[in-house]
C-alpha positions in Angstrom: -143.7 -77.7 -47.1 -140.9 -79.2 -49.8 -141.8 -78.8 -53.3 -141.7 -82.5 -55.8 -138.5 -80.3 -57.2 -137.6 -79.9 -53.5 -137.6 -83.3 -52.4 -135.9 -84.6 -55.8 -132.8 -82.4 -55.0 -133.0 -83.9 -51.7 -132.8 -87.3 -53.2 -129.3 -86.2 -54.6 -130.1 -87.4 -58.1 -126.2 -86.7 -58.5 -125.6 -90.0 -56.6 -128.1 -92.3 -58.7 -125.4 -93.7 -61.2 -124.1 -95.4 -57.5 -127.4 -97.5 -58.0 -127.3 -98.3 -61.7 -123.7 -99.2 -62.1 -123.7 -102.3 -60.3 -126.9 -103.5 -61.5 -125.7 -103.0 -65.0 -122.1 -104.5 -64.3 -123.4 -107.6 -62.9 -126.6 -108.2 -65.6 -123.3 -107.7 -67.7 -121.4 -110.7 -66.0 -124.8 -113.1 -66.2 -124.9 -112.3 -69.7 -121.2 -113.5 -70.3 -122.6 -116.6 -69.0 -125.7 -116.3 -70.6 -127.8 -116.4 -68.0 -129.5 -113.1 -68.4 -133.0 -112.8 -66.6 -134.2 -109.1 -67.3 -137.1 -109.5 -64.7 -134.4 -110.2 -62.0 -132.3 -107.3 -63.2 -134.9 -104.6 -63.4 -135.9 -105.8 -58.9 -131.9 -105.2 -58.5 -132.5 -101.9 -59.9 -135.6 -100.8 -58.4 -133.9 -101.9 -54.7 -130.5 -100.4 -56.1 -132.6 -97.3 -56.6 -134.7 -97.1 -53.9 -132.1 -97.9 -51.1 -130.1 -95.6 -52.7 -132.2 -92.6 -52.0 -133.4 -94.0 -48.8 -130.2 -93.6 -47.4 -129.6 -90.3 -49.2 -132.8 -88.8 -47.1 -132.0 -90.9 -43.4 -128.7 -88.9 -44.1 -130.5 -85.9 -44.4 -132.4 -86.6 -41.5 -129.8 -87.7 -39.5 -127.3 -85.0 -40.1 -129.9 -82.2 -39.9 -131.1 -83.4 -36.7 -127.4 -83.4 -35.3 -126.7 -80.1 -37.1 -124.2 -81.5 -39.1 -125.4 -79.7 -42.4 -126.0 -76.0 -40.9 -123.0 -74.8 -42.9 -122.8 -78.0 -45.5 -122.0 -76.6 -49.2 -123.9 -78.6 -52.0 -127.2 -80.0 -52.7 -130.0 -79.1 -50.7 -130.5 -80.6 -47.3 -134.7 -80.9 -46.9 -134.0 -80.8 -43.1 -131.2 -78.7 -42.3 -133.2 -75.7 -44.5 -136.2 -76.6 -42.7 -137.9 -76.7 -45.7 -139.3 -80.3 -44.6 -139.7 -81.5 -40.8 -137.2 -83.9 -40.2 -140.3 -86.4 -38.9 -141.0 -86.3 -42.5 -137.8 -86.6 -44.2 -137.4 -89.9 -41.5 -140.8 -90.9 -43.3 -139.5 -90.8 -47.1 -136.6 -92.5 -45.9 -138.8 -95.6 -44.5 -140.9 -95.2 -47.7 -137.9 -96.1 -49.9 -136.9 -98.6 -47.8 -139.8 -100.2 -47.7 -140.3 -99.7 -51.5 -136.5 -101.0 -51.8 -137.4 -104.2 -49.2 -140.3 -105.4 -51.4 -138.8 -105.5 -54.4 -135.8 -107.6 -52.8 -139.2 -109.8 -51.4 -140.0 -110.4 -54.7 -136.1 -111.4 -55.9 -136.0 -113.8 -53.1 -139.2 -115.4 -53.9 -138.8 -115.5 -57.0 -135.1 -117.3 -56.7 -136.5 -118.8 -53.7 -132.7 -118.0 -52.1 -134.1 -117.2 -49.1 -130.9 -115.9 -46.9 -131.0 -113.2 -49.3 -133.5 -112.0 -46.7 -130.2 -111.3 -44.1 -128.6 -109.8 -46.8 -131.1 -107.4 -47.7 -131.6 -106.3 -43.8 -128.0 -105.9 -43.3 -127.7 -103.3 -46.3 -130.9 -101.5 -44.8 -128.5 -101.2 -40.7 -125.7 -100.3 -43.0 -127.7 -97.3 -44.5 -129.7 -96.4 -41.7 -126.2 -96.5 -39.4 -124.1 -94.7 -41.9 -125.1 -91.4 -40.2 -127.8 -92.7 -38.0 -127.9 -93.3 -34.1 -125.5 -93.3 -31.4 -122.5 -93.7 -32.9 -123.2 -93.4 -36.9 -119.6 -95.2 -38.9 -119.5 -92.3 -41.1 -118.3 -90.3 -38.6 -115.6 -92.1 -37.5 -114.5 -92.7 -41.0 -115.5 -95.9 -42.0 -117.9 -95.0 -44.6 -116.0 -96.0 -47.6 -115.5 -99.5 -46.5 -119.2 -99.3 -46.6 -119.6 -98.3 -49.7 -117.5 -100.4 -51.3 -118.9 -103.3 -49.5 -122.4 -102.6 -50.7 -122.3 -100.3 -53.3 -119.5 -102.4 -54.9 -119.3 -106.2 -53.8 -123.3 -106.7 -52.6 -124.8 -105.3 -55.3 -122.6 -106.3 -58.5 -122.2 -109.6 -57.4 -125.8 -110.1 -55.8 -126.9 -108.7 -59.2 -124.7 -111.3 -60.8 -125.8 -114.6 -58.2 -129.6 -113.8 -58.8 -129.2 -114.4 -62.5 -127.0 -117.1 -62.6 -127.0 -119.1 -59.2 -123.4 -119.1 -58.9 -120.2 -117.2 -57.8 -117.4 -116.4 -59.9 -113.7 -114.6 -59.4 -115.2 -112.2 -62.7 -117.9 -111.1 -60.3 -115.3 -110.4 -57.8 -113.3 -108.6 -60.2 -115.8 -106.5 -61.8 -117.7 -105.8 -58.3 -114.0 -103.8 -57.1 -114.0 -102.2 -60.3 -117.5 -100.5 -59.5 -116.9 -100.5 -55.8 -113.7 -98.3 -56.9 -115.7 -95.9 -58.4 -118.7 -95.9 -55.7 -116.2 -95.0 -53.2 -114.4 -92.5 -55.3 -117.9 -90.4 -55.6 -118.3 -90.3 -51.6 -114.5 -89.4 -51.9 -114.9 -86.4 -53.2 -118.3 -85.3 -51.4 -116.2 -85.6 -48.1 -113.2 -83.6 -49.8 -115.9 -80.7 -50.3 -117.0 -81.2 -46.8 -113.6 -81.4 -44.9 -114.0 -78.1 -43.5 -117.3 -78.0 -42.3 -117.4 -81.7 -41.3 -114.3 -81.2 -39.2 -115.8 -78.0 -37.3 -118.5 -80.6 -36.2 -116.7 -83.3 -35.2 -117.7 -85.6 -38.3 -114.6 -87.4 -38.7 -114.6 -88.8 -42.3 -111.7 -90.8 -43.8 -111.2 -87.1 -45.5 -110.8 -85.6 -42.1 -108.6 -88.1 -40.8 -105.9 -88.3 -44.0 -106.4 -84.9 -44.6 -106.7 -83.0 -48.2 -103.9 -84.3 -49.4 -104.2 -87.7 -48.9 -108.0 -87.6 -49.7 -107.1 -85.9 -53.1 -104.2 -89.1 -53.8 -106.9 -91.6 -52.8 -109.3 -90.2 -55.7 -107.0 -90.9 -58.3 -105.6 -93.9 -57.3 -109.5 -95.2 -56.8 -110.5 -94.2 -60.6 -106.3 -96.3 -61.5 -107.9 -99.3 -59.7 -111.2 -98.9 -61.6 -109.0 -98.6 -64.9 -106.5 -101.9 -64.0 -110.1 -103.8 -64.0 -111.1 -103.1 -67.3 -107.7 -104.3 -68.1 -108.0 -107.6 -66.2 -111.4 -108.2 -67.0 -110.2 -107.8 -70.6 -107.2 -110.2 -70.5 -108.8 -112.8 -68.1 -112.2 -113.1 -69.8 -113.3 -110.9 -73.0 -111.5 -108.1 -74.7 -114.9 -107.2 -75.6 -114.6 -105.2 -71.9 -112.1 -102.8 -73.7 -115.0 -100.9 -74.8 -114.9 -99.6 -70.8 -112.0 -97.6 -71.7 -114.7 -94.7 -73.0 -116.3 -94.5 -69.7 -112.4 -93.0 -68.9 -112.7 -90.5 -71.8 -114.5 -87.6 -69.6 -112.2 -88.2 -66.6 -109.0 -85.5 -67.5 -111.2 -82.6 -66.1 -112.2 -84.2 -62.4 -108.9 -85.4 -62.2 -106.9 -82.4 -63.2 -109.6 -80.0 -60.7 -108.5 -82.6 -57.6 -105.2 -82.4 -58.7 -105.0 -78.7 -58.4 -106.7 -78.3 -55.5 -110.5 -77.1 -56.1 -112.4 -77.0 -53.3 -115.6 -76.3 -52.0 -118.4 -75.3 -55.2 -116.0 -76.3 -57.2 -115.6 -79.9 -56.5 -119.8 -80.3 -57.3 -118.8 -80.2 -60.8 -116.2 -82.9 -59.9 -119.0 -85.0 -58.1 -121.2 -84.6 -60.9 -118.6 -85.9 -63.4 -117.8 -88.7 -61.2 -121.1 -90.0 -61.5 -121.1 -89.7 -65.2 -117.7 -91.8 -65.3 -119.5 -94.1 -63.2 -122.5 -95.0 -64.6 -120.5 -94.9 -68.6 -118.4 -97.6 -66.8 -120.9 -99.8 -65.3 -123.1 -99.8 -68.8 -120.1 -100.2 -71.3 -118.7 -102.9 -68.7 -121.7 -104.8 -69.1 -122.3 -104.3 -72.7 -118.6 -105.4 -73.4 -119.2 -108.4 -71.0 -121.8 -109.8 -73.3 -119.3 -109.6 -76.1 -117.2 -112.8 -75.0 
C-alpha cells in the first residue's frame, strides 16, 4: 500500500506551477480591468489544481497499465512500482476529477455561464485521453498542442472571462505566454524520456523531431514566453516588465539543454522550469495590476 509521501510524489508536485500560473496570469488580466473576484479565482485554482493531478495519476495509471513506465527515469510511478494497484491509482484519478468538476460547478453557478459546463468536460476527455484508451494523443505526439490548449489558452483566459465577462486580445496574449511555458515543462519531461518512450512505441513530439530538434523547441518556447512580456508591456502596461525576474533563474536549464544533459540530469531542468513558470505567471499578474 502507497504511503501519503508515496502518493504525493505520484502527484508530481514538480508539475503544480502548470496549475497556478494560469490562474494567476489571468486574475492578473481581470485586475488590469479591475474586475477582480478572489472567490472566482481561488475555484480556478482548486480545478487548476485538482485536474492537474488528476491527469498526473490517469497517466500513471494508464502508462503502467501499458507498461510504458517499466524502465521510465524520474518521479515515482505509483503503478508501474506496484506500490499501488492500478484500480486504485484509476480511483485517485476520478477523485480529483471529481473534486476538480465541482468546483468548476460552483464557477458556473455562480457566473451562471452555463456552456462552461462543455468546457469543463472537454478538459476532463483531454486528460483522461492524453495517455488513456485506445489510441491515447500523447503517443502519437500531439500532446503539446494539448497542453497549450488547456494548460495555456483554457485556463488563463477562462480564468480571465470568469472575472470579467468578456474576451480580450491581452488574454490572448498573456494565455500564449503561459501556454509557452506549460508546454516547455512537458518538453523537457519527453526529452528525458526519448529513449525509453521510443523502445515502447510512445511516439512523443520528442520522438518524432528527435533530440535535437526537441532541445531547439525548448528554447525557442521560453523566447516566445520572453517576446510576451515584451508585448504585453508595450501594448498594455509596462508594469508587466517586472516578468523579466521570472527569466533571472533560466541560464542554468537553458545552458544544461543546450549542452546535451540527459536522462537524471534533465529533472533538475524540469524542476527549474517549473520555478520559471510559476515566477512568471505571479510577477505577470502582479505587473498586470500595475496599469
Amino acid at each position: 500500500m502507497a504511503t501519503p509521501k508515496q502518493w504525493w510524489q505520484g502527484a508530481r508536485p514538480r508539475t503544480l506551477p502548470a496549475a497556478v500560473a494560469p490562474v494567476a496570469a489571468g486574475t492578473g488580466v481581470a485586475a488590469y480591468y479591475d474586475d477582480v473576484d478572489v472567490a472566482l479565482a481561488l475555484l480556478a485554482l482548486v480545478v487548476a489544481l485538482a485536474f492537474q493531478i488528476a491527469v498526473n495519476y490517469a497517466n500513471d495509471y494508464s502508462d503502467g497499465v501499458r507498461g510504458t513506465d517499466d524502465q521510465r527515469v524520474g518521479p515515482l510511478r505509483l503503478t508501474a512500482s506496484g506500490v499501488a494497484k492500478p484500480t486504485t491509482v484509476k480511483r485517485a484519478a476520478a477523485i480529483c476529477f471529481g473534486l476538480g468538476a465541482l468546483a468548476g460547478l460552483a464557477i458556473v453557478v455562480l457566473t451562471a455561464q452555463w456552456w462552461l459546463l462543455a468546457v469543463g468536460s472537454a478538459c476532463i476527455a483531454a486528460a483522461w485521453y492524453y495517455t488513456g484508451g485506445r489510441s491515447p494523443y500523447g503517443y502519437r505526439g500531439l500532446g503539446e498542442v494539448s497542453v497549450f490548449l488547456f494548460f495555456g489558452l483554457v485556463a488563463t483566459m477562462g480564468t480571465a472571462y470568469i472575472q470579467t465577462e468578456q474576451w480580450s486580445w491581452l488574454a490572448v496574449v498573456v494565455a500564449c505566454g503561459v501556454g509557452a511555458l506549460a508546454v516547455a515543462l512537458l518538453v523537457v519531461n519527453n526529452l528525458r524520456d526519448i529513449p525509453t518512450d521510443a523502445a515502447v512505441g510512445k511516439k512523443t513530439l520528442a520522438v518524432r523531431i528527435g533530440d535535437r530538434g526537441t532541445r531547439s523547441l525548448y528554447v525557442s518556447l521560453l523566447t516566445v514566453a520572453l517576446i510576451v512580456v515584451v508585448v504585453v508591456a508595450v501594448g498594455w502596461t509596462p508594469g508587466a516588465l517586472i516578468t523579466l525576474a521570472a527569466f533571472i533563474p533560466v541560464a542554468p536549464p537553458i545552458g544544461a539543454v543546450v549542452s546535451g544533459a540527459s536522462g537524471r540530469d534533465l529533472i533538475a531542468v524540469l524542476v527549474a522550469t517549473g520555478r520559471i513558470q510559476l515566477l512568471y505567471g505571479i510577477t505577470l499578474g502582479v505587473g498586470l495590476t500595475l496599469h
